[in-house]
C-alpha positions as a printed Julia matrix, in Angstrom:
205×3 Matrix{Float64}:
  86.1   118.12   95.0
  88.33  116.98   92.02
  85.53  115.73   90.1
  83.98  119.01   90.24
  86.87  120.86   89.27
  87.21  118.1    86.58
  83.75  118.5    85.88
  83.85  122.36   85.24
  87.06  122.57   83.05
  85.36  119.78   80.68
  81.89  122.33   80.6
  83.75  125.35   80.0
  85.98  123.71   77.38
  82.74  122.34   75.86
  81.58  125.98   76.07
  84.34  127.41   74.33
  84.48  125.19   71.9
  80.42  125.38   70.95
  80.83  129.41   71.08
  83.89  129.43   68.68
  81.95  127.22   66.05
  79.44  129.55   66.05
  81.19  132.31   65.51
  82.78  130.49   62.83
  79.9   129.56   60.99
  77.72  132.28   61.34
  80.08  135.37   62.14
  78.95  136.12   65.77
  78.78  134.46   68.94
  75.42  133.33   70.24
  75.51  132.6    74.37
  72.5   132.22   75.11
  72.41  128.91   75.79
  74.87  129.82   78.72
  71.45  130.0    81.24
  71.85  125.88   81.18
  75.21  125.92   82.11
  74.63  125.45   85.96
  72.28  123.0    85.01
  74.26  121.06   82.97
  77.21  120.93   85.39
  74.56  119.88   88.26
  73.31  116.83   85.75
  76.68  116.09   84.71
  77.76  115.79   88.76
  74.93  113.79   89.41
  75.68  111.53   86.89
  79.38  110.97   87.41
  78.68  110.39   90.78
  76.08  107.86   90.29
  78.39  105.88   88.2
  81.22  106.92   90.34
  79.46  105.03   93.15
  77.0   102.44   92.08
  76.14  102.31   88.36
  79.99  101.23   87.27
  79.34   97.57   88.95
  75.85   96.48   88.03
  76.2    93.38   86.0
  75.27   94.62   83.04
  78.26   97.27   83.47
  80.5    94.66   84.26
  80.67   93.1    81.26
  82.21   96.18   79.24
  85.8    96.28   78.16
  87.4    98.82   80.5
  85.28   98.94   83.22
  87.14   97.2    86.51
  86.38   94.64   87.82
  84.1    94.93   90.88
  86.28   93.33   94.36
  84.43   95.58   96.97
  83.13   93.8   100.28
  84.73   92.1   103.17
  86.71   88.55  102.0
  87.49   86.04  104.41
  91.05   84.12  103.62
  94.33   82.41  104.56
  97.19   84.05  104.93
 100.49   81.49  104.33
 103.7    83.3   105.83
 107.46   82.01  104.44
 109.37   83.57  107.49
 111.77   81.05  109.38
 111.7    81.59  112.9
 115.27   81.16  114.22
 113.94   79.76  117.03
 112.03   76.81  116.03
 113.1    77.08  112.23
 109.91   76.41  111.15
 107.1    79.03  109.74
 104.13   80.04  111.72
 101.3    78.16  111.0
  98.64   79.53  108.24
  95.91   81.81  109.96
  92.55   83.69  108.77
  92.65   87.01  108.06
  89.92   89.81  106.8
  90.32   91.84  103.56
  88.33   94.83  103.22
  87.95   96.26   99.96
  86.36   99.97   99.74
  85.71  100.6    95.71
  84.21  103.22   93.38
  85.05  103.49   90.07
  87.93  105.3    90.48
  89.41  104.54   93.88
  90.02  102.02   95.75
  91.19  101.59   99.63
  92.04   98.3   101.6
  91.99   97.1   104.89
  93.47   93.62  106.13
  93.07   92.37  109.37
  94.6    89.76  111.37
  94.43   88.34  115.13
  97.03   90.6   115.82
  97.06   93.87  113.43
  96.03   95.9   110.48
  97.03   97.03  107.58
  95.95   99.87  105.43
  96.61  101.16  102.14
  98.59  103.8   100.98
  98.67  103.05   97.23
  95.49  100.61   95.2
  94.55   99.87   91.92
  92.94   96.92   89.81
  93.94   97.36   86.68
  93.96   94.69   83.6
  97.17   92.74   82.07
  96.2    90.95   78.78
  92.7    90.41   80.18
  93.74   89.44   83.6
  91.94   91.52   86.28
  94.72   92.21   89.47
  94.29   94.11   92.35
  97.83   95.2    93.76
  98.58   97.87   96.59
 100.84   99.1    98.91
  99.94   98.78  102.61
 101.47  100.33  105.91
 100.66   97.28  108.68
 100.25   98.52  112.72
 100.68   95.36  115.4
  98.45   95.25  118.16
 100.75   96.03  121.5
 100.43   92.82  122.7
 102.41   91.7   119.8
 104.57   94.7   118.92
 107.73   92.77  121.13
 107.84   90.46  118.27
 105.82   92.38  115.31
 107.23   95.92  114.71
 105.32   98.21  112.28
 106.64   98.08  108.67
 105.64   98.38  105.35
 104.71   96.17  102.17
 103.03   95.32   99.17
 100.85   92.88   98.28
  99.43   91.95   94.74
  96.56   89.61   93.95
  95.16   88.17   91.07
  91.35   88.37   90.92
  89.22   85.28   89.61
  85.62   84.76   88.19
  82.84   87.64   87.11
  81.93   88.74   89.37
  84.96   87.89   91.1
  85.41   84.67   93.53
  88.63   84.49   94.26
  91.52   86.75   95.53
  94.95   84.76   94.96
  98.5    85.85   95.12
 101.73   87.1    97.39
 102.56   89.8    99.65
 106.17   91.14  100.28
 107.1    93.94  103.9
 110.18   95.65  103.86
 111.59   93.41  106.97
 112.82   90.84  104.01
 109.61   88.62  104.55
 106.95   87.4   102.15
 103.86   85.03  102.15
 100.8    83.91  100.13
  97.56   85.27  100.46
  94.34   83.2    98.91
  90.39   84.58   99.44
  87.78   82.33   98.35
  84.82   83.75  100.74
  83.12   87.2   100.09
  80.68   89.35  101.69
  78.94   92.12  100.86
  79.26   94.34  103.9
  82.39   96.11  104.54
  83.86   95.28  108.03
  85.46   98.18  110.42
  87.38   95.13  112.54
  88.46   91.71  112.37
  85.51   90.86  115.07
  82.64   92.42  113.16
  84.45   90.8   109.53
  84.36   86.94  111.74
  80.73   87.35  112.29
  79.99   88.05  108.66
  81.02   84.12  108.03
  79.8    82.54  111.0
């Protein structure tokens, strides 16, 4: 919907702008080119969307200044926690978890899953720092009820530096508002995006 809108207001400023130059230059306004409006608007859709949601991560695309870098699929990882349990005093032990990475060219949405919950995005972007591709978002995590005794739902952010083109390796930190943080490193990738940590396993069985 707000690429049509955003679609429309470029066409009719394009419009405006053709139909005041030749009024300019020739003293009176000639519309009839307006019949290829509709047209035009219904090519110019078609074409945003196709870049949109395919064209913007073909290899060849890739390579261009500008364009971001391409993360969608499922990744398989480790995810390190640095919480002390009072308990014990020691930190749980490293487990696999599932990152799932919807992309177009213009949004992006993530998914991780562990043993024992998910977390979704609220906020995503990869975006470029002097050249270096990172993918950072904010993330609302819901426990499983088997663990919600000992895992309440909280917020967090995470923010992960992206490796190789096409890209390889997810590396970097996450930080929840219950004061606890951990490292996060992705080194498998598939190509199919995952609706659960069961279907994500089987991918890299």
């Amino acid at each position: 919907m707000k690429r049509n809108i955003t679609i429309r207001v470029v066409a009719t400023v394009v419009i405006i702008v053709l139909a005041t130059g030749t009024w300019l230059t020739s003293g009176k306004v000639d519309i009839g080119w307006l019949r290829f409006f509709s047209a035009a608007v219904l090519a110019a859709t078609l074409i945003l969307a196709l870049w949109d949601l395919w064209l913007w991560r073909t290899k060849l695309i890739q390579r261009i200044p500008g364009v971001p870098r391409c993360v969608r699929g499922t990744w398989q990882g480790t995810l390190t926690s640095f919480w002390i349990d009072p308990t014990t005093g020691e930190s749980p032990p490293p487990k696999t978890v599932y990152l799932v990475i919807h992309q177009t060219a213009t949004m992006v949405t993530i998914k991780l899953f562990t043993d024992e919950s998910r977390s979704t995005s609220t906020l995503a972007a990869v975006s470029a720092v002097d050249s270096a591709w990172t993918l950072a978002y904010l993330y609302l995590n819901r426990p499983d009820m088997h663990a919600e005794h000992r895992s309440r739902m909280h917020h967090g952010s995470t923010v992960l530096d992206v490796s190789g083109s096409p890209a390889t390796r997810l590396n970097g930190r996450y930080w929840t508002d219950r004061d606890s943080k951990g490292q996060l490193e992705f080194t498998r990738r598939h190509h199919k995006l995952a609706d659960d940590s069961p279907e994500a396993a089987a991918y890299f069985a």
